[in-house]
N, C-alpha and C positions, 0 to 999 in steps of 0.2 A: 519394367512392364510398360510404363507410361510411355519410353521412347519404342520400345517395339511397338504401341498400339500408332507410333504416328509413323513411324518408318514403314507400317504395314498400310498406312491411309493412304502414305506420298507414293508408295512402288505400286500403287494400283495398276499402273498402265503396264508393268514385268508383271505382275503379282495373275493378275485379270488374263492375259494373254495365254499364260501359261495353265493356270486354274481350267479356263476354258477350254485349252486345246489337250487338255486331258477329259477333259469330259467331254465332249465332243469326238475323241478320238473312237474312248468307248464306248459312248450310243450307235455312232456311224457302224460299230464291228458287225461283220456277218452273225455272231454269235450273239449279240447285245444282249436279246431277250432269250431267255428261259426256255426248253419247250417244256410245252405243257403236259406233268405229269397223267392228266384226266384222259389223253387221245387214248394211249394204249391199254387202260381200264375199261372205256367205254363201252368199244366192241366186244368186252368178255362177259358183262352181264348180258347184252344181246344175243349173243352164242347160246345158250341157255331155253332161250326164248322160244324157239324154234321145237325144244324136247317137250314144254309145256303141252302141246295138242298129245304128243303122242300118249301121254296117259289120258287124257280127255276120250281119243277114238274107243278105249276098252272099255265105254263110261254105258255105250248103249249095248254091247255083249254083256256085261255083269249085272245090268238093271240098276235097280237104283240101290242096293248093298254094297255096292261097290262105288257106291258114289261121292263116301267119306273120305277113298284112297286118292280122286284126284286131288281131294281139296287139300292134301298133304303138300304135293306140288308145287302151291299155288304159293304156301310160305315161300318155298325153296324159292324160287325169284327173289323174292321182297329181302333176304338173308343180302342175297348177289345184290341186289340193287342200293342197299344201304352202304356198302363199299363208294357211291356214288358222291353222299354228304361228307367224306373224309377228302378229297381233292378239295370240295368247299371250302374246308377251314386254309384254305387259299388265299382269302379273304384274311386268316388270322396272320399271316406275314402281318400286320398291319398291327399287331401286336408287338414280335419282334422290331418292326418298324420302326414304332414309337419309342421303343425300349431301347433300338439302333442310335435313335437319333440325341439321346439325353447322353449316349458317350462318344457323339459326334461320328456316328456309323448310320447315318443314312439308310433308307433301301434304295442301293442305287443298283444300274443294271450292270451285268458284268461282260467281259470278252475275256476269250481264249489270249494268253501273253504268247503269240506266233511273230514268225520273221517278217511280216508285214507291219504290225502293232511295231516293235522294235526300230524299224525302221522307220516308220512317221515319228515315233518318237526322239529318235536322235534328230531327223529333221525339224523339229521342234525346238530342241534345247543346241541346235546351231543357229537359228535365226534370233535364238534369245544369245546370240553373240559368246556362249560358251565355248564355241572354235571347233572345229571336228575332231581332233585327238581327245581333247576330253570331254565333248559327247558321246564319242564312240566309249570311253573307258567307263562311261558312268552306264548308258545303258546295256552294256555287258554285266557290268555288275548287279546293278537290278534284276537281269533275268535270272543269274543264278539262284537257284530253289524258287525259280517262281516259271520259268518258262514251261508252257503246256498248258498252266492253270486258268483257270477262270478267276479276274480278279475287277475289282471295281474301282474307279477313278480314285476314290480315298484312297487307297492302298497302294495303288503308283504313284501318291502325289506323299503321301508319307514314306515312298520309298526313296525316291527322289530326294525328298526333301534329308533323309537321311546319308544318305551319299553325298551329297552336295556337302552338309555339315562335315562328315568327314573327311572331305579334300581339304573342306579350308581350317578344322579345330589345330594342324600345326602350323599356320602364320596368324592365328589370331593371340596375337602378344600388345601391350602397351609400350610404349615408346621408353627403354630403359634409362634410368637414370643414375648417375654415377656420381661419386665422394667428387670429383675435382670440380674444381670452382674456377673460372663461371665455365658449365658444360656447353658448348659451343653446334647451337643444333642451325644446322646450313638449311633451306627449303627452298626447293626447285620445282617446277615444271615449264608447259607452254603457256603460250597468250593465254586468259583466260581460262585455266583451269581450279584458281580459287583459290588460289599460296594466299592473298593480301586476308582475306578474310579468313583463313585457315589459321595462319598464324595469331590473327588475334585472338580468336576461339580459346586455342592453346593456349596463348599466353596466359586468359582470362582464368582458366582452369588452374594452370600452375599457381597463380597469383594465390587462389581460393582454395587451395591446396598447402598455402603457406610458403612456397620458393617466391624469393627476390627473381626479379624478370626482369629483362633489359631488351628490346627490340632494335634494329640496326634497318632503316630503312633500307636496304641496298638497290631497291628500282628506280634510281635518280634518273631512268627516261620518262617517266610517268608522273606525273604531280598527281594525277587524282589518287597512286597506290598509297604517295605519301600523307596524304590526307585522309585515307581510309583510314591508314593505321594508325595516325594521330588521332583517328575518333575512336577506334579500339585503344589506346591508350590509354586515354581519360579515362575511358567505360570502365576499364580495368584497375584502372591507377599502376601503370608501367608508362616507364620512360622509354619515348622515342627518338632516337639517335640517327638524324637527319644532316641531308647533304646537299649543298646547292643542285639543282637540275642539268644533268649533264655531264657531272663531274664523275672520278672514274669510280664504281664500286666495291670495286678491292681496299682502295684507301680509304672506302668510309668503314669497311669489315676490320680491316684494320686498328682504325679508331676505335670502334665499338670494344670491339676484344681488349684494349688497354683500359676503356673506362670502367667496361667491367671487370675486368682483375683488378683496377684501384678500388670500385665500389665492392665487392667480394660477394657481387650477385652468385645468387646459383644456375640462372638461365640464361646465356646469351642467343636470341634466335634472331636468324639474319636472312632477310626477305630479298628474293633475287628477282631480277627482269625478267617477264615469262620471253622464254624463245622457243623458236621451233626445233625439233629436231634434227632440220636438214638446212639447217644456217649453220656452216661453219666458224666463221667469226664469233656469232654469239655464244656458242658452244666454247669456243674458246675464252672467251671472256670467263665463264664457267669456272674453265679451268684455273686460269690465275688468281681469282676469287679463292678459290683453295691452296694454291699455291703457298699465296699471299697470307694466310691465315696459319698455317701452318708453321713459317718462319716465326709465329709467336707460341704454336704449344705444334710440337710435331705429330700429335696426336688427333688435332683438330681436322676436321669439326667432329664432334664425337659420334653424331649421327645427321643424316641426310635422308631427309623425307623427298620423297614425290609425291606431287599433289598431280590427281588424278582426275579430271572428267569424267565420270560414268557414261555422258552422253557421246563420245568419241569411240565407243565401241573396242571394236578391233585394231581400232590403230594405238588404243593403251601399252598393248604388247608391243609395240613399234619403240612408242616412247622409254618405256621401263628398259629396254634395250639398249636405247641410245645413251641415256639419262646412268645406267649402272657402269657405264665402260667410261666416263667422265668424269662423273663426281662422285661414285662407288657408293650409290644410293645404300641406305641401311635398313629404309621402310618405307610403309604405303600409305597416304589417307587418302578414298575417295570419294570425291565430294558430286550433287548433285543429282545422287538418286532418286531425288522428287521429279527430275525431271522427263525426256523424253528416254531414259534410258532403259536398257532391256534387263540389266541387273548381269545376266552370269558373266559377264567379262571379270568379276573379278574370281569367280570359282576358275578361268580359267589363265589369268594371274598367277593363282595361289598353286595351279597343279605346273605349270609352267618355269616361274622361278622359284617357287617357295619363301619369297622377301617377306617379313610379316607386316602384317596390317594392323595397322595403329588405332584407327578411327575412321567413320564412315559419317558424311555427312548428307544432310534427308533437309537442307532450308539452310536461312540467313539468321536465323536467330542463332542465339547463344548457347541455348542445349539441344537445337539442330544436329549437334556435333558430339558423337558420343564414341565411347571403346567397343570397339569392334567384336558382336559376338556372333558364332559362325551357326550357332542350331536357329539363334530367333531370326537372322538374318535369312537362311535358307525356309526357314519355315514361311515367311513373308513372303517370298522371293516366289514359293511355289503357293499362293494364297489360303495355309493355315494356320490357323491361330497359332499363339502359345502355348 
């Protein structure tokens, strides 16, 4: 609970976007507001009105014996007109209102679910970077048993929000772990998308989780990465297994993987140089990294995270593309969802490849970084509660 209440503070800017543009959607509707039950009542006690004289004219023909029968009449309005105070208790919505609001059902206004609504909406959850295939599939499915209705912004945002959970409830897995020793977990992505601090997250967890951990700097272009993760090290108490600056990083993977089967660690995780995508060189480096790890257990690395920018949007799907046909990624962590990010790139991740998602990070701290759950995620994501 505690990290959804912050995961839900950080995605304000997906969370707020989206919140808003459903409710806004359906005030703006032709249909917003209600018509009012009282217009077509009104004119039918007036109707009435008009018969009142006509017993009154018989009033000077009969004299005044006859004068008790107008006054009969004269109820017969006041009967019609008390149908008038029943529209009032109009006013008593404000009952249900209250009574709405203590299980989080608001009175809010509603709109007809039509092929205009449908379609703002999918334009909607495309600019929140979910991609148009599965915009289009989510908001189809939402309309089923609901299109035609009159429905209020709660109701499309818990529908939503329900859809969305079930794209992603089958890639939300934890990263498996396996009898062999040391289980050899490889971690890739670009320039900055968060592996140096990812992995030490991880480490820190397995550590406090009771596995032996081993770290293998393998960004020997970068001295700041290797410094990062000598201070996740400490913090965690794992050993970092470091390479002069420059030198190749297959041979320090290498290393690492002997020290760890001499020490009969349970985790060896091995931190790679971020590259782009469309650098073929370093994609190849990539590759003989694996290669090269391989000629020690031909099973290795037993899994392959990508680490994932949330704020790169659309072009995650680019990388998850490139990154699987190389190092035949095995999972997903993505990180920096406090940031500028719109969130559904990974619903549309998840409907996309199906790779499971390990963990989702929301900041730099230490429990920043948690196992990835797809109802409280989606429920944030479209801004409600738990």
């Amino acid at each position: 609970m505690s990290f959804f209440k912050k995961m839900r503070e950080k995605m304000f800017r997906s969370s707020d976007r989206l919140s808003d543009g459903v409710d806004a959607l359906v005030d703006a509707g032709p249909e917003a507001a209600p018509p009012a039950p009282s217009a077509p009542v009104a004119p039918e006690p007036r109707a009435p009105e008009p018969r009142a004289p006509e017993p009154r004219a018989p009033e000077p023909k009969a004299a005044e014996p006859q004068a008790p029968e107008p006054e009969a009449p004269r109820p017969a309005p006041q009967p019609v007109i008390r149908p008038l105070p029943e529209p009032e208790p109009e006013p008593e919505p404000q009952r249900p209102g209250l009574f709405g609001r203590l299980f989080g059902q608001a009175e809010e206004p509603r709109r007809v679910l039509d092929d205009a609504m449908l379609e703002s909406l999918e334009e909607m959850l495309i600019e929140a970077d979910m991609g148009v295939e599965t915009a289009l599939r989510v908001t189809a499915n939402i309309a089923e048993g609901r299109y035609g209705r009159r429905v209020s912004s709660r109701e499309i945002k818990e529908a939503l929000a329900a859809e969305i959970a079930r794209i992603l409830e089958p890639v939300a897995r934890p990263m498996p772990l396996s009898a062999k020793r040391p289980q050899v977990v490889l971690v890739v992505g670009v320039n900055g998308s968060g592996k140096t601090t990812t992995i030490g997250k991880l480490a820190s967890q397995f550590k406090a989780a009771g596995k032996s951990v081993v770290i293998a700097a393998g960004d020997t272009f970068r001295a700041a990465a290797v410094e990062q993760l000598q201070v996740w090290g400490q913090r965690a108490g794992v050993p970092v297994l470091t390479a002069p600056e420059g030198s190749d990083p297959a041979s320090l993977a290498f290393d690492a993987m002997t020290k760890a089967q001499a020490d009969g660690a349970d985790l060896l995780m091995i931190d790679t140089a971020g590259r782009l995508q469309n650098r073929a060189d370093l994609m190849e480096e990539l590759s003989k990294i694996v290669r090269v790890i391989r000629k020690k257990d031909p099973d290795a690395p037993h899994n392959t995270i990508l680490v994932l920018d949330a704020t790169t949007g659309q072009n995650a799907l680019n990388q998850v593309e490139i990154f699987r046909k190389l190092a035949d990624v095995s999972g997903l962590v993505m990180t920096k969802l406090d940031g500028t990010a719109k969130g559904g790139v990974l619903v549309a991740l998840a409907d996309r490849f199906g790779l499971p998602i390990h963990a989702i990070g929301v900041g730099e701290q230490i429990d920043d970084l948690a196992p990835f759950d797809p109802e409280d995620f989606a429920r944030a994501l479209m801004g409600l509660d738990a």
